[in-house]
C-alpha positions as a Markdown table, in Angstrom:
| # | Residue | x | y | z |
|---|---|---|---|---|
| 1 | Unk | 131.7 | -56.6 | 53.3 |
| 2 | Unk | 133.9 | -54.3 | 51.7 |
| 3 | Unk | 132.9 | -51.1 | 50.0 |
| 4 | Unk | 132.5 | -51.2 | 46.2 |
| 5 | Unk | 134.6 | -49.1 | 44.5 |
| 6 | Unk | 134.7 | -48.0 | 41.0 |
| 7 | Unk | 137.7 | -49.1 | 38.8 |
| 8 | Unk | 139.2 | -47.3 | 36.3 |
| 9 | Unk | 138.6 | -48.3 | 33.3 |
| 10 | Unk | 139.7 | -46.1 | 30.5 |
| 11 | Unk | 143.1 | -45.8 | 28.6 |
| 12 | Unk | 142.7 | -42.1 | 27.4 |
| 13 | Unk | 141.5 | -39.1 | 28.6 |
| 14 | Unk | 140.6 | -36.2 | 26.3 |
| 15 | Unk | 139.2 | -32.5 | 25.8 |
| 16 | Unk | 136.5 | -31.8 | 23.1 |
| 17 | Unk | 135.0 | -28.6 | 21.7 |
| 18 | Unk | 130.9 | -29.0 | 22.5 |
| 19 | Unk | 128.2 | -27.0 | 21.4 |
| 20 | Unk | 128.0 | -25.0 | 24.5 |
| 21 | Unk | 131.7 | -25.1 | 26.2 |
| 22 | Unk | 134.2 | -28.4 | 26.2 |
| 23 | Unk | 133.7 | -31.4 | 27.1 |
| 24 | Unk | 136.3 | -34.6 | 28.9 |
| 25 | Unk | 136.3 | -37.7 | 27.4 |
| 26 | Unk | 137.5 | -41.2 | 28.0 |
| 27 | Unk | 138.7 | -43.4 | 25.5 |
| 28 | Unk | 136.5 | -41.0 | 23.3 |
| 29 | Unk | 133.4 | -41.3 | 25.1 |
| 30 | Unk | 131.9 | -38.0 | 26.7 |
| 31 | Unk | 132.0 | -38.5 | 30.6 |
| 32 | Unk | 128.4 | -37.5 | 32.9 |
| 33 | Unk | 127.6 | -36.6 | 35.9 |
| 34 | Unk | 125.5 | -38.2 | 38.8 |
| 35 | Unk | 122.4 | -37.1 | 37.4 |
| 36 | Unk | 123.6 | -38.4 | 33.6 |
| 37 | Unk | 123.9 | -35.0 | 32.6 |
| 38 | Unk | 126.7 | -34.7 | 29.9 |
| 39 | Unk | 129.4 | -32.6 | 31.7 |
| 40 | Unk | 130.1 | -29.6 | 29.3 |
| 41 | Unk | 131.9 | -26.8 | 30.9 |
| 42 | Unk | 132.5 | -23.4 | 30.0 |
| 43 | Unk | 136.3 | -23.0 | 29.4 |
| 44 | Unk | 138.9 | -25.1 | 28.2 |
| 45 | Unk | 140.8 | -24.6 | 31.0 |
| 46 | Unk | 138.3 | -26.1 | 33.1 |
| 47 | Unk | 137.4 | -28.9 | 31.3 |
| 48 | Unk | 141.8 | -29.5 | 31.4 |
| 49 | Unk | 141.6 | -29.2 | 34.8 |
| 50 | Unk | 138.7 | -31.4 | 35.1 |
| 51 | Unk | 140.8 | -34.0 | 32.1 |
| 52 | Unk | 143.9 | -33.8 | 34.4 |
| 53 | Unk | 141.8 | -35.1 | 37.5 |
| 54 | Unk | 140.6 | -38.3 | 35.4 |
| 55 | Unk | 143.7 | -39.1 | 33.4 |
| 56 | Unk | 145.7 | -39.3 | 37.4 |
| 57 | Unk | 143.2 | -41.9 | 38.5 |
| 58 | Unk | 145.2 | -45.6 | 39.1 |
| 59 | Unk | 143.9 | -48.4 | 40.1 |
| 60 | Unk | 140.9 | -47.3 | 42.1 |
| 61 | Unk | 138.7 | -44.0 | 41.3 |
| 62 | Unk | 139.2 | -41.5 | 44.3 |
| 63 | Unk | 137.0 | -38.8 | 44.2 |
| 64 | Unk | 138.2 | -36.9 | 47.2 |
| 65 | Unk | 141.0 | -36.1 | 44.7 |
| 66 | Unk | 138.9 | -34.6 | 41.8 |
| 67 | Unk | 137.9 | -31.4 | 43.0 |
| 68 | Unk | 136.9 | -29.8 | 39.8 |
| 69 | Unk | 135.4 | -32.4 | 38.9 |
| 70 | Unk | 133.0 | -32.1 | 42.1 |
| 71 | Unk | 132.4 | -28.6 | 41.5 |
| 72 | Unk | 131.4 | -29.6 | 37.6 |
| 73 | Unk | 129.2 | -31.6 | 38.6 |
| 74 | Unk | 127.3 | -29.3 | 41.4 |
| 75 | Unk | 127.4 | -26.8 | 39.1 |
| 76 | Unk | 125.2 | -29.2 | 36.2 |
| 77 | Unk | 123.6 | -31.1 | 39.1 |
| 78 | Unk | 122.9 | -28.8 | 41.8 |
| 79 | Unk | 123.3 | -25.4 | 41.0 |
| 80 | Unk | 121.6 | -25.3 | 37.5 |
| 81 | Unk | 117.9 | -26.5 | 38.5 |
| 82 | Unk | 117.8 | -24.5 | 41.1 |
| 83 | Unk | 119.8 | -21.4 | 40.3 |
| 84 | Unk | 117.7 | -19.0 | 42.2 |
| 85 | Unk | 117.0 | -20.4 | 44.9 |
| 86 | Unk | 120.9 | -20.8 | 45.5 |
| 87 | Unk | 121.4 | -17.0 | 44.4 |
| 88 | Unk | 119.1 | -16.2 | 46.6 |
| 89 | Unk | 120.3 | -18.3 | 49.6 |
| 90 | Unk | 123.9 | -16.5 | 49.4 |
| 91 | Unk | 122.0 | -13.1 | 49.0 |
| 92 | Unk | 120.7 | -13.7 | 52.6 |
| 93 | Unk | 124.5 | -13.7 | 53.7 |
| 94 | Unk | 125.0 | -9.8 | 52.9 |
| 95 | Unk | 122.2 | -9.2 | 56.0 |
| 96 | Unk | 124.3 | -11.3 | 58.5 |
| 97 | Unk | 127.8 | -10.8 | 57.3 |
| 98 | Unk | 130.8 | -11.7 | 59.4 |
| 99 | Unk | 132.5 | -8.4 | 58.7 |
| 100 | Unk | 129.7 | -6.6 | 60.1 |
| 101 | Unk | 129.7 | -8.1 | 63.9 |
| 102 | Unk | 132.4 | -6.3 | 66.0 |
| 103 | Unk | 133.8 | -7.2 | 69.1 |
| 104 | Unk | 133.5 | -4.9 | 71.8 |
| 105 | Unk | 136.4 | -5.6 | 73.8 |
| 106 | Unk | 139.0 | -6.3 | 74.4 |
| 107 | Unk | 140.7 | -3.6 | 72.3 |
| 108 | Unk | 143.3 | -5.3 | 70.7 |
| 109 | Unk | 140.4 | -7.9 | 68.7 |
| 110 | Unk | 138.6 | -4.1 | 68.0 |
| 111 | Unk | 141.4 | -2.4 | 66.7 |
| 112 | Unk | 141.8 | -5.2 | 64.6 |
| 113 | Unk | 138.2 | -6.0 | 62.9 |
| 114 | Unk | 138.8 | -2.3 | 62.4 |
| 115 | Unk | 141.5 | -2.1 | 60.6 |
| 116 | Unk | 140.7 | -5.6 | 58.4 |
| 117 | Unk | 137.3 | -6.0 | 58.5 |
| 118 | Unk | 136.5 | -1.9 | 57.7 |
| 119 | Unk | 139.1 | -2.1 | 54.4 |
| 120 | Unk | 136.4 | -4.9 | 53.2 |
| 121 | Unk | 133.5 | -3.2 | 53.3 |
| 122 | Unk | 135.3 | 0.1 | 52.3 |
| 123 | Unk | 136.4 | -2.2 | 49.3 |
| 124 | Unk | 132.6 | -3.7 | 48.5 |
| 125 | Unk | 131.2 | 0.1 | 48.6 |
| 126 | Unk | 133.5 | 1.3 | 45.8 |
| 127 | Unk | 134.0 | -2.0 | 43.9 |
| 128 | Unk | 129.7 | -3.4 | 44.4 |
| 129 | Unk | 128.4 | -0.2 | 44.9 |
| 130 | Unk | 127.1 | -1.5 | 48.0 |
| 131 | Unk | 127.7 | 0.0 | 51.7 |
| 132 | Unk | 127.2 | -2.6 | 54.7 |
| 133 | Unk | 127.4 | -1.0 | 58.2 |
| 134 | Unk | 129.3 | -2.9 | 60.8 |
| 135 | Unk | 127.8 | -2.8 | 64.7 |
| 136 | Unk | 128.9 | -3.5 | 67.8 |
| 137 | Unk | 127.3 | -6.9 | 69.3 |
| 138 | Unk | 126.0 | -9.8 | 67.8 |
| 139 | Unk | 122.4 | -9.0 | 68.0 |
| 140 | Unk | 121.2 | -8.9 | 64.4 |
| 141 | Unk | 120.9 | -5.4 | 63.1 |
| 142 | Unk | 119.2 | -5.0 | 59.3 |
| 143 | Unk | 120.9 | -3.9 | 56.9 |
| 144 | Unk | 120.1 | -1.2 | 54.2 |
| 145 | Unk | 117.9 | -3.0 | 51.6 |
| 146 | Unk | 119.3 | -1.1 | 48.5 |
| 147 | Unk | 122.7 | -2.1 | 49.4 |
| 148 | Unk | 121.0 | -5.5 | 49.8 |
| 149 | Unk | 119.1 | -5.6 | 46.5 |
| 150 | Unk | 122.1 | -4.6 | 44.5 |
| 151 | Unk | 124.7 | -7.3 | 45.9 |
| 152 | Unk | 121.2 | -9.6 | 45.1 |
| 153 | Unk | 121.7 | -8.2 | 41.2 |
| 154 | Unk | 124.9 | -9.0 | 40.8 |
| 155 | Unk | 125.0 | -12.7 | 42.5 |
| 156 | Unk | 122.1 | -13.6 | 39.9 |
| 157 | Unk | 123.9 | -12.4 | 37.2 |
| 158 | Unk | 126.4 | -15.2 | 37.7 |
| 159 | Unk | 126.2 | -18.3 | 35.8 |
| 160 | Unk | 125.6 | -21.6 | 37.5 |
| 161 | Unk | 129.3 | -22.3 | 37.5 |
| 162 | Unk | 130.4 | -19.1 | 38.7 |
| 163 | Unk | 127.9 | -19.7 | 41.1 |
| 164 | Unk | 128.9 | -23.1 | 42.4 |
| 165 | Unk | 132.0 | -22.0 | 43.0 |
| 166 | Unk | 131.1 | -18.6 | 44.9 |
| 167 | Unk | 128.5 | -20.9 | 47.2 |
| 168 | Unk | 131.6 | -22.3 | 48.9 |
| 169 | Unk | 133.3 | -19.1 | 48.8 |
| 170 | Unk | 130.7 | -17.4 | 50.7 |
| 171 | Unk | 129.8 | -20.3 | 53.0 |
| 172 | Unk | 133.7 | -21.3 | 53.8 |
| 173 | Unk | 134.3 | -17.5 | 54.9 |
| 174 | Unk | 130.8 | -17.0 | 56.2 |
| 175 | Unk | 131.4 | -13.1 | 54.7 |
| 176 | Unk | 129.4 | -12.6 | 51.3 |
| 177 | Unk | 131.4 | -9.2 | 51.1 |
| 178 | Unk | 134.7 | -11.8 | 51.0 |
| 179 | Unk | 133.1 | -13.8 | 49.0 |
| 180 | Unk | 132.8 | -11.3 | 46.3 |
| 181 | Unk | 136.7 | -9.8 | 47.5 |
| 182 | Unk | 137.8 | -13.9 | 46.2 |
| 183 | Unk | 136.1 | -12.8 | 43.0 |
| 184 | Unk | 137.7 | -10.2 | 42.2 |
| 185 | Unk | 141.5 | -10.3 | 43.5 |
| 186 | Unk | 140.9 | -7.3 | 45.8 |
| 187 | Unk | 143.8 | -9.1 | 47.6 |
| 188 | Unk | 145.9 | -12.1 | 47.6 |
| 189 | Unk | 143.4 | -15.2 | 48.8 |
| 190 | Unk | 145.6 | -16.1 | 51.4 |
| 191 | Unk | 145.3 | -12.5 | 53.2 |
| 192 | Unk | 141.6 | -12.6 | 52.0 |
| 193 | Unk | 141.1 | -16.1 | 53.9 |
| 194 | Unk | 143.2 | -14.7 | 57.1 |
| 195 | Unk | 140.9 | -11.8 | 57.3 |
| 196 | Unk | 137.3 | -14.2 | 57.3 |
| 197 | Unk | 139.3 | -16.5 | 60.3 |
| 198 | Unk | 140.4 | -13.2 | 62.3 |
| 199 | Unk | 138.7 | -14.1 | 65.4 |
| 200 | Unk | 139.7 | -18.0 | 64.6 |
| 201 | Unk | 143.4 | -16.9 | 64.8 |
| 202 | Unk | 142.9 | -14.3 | 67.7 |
| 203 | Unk | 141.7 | -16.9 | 70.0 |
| 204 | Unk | 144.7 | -19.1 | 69.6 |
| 205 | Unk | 146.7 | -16.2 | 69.7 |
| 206 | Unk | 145.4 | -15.8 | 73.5 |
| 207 | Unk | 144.7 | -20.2 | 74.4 |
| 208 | Unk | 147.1 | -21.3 | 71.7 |
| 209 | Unk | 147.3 | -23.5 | 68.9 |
| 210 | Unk | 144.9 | -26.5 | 68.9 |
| 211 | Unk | 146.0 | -29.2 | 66.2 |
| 212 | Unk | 142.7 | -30.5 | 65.7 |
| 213 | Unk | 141.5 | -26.8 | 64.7 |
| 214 | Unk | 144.5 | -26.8 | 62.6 |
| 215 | Unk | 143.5 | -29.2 | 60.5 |
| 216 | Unk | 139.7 | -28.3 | 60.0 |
| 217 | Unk | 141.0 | -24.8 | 58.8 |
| 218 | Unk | 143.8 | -26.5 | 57.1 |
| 219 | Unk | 141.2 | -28.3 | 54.7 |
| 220 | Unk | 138.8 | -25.5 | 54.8 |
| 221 | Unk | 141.7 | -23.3 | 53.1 |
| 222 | Unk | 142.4 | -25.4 | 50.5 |
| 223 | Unk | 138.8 | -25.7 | 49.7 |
| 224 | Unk | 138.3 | -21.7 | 50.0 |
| 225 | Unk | 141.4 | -21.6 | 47.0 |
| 226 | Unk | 139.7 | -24.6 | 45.3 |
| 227 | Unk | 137.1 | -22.1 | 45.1 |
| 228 | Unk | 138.9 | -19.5 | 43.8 |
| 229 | Unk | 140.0 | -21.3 | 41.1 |
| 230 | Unk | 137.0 | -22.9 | 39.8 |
| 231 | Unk | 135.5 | -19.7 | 39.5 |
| 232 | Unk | 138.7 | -17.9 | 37.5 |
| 233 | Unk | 138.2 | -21.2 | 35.3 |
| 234 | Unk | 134.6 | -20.5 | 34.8 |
């Protein structure tokens, strides 16, 4: 038996000013999320994007190709009930951060973490205020809980959508620090994403390329710029 699919069914696809943000609409009619939450978003841009998505639908909804539109809806869906629990999740990150477990040999993959890895967290003590302290191993060492607490502060003071979108920053990177470095353009996103899959790339550097791992990071990427992007939208 054959998987049902939806259809689509609308002719027009349009962007509305809403009490609280802009909403999409189809054929005039307000478009909802899962949860049959109306999907009101916080920039016109974003709710474009989100139109744009809709109106290239054909004959068959596909909703592996509506990314914003995902992200909408985790933020309304997901991200909004349970807004501190999430904050609080991706606070946990800043005590286990990637940038802060060095190799110890061979030199080469130290000289590099170094040299990429150290202008991070040299960046996040000047631009959060917060200093991590990188060690050698990868036996968990604690972190300072001031520099904790204020990296805590200023994740909750994002707003669900912001948040949504920094969720997958943080979780495709596995680096809160990066996370926050997507944020704020402290570098382009590609050299931002090459610096979170430094080890990643030194290993096929030494055992080559694998094509399989290609394509996993390949889709990862273009989910880490996704990313990016919803947040500049919201």
């Amino acid at each position: 038996m054959s998987e049902w699919k939806q259809k689509r069914f609308w002719t027009s696809v349009g962007v509305e000013a809403a009490d609280d943000g802009f909403a999409v609409t189809l054929d005039g009619r307000r478009v909802k999320t899962p949860a049959k939450t109306l999907l009101v978003v916080p920039s016109r841009s974003m709710a474009q994007a989100i139109a744009s998505e809709w109106d290239a639908q054909q004959d068959v909804v596909n909703p592996l190709s509506m990314p914003h539109t995902r992200s909408a809806n985790a933020a309304l869906d997901k991200v909004t009930p349970q807004f501190c629990e999430v904050a609080d999740m991706l606070a946990e990150y800043g005590d286990s951060d990637l940038l802060c477990y060095r190799a110890e040999s061979p030199e080469e993959l130290v000289a590099r973490q170094t040299e990429f890895w150290d202008a991070a967290l040299d960046w996040a003590a000047d631009a959060l205020g917060a200093r991590l302290v990188p060690c050698p191993g990868l036996l968990h060492v604690p972190q300072d809980d001031a520099a904790l607490q204020i990296l805590r502060r200023q994740i909750h003071d994002m707003s669900a959508f912001q948040l949504a979108a920094f969720h997958d920053l943080v979780g495709l990177s596995g680096s809160l620090i990066l996370g926050f470095a997507a944020t704020k353009a402290w570098r382009p996103l590609d050299d931002i994403w090459s610096i979170s899959r430094l080890d990643e790339h030194w290993q096929a550097e030494i055992w080559g390329e694998d094509e399989e791992a290609q394509a996993q990071e390949a889709a990862k990427k273009q989910a880490f710029l996704h990313a990016a992007a919803f947040y500049a939208h919201a």
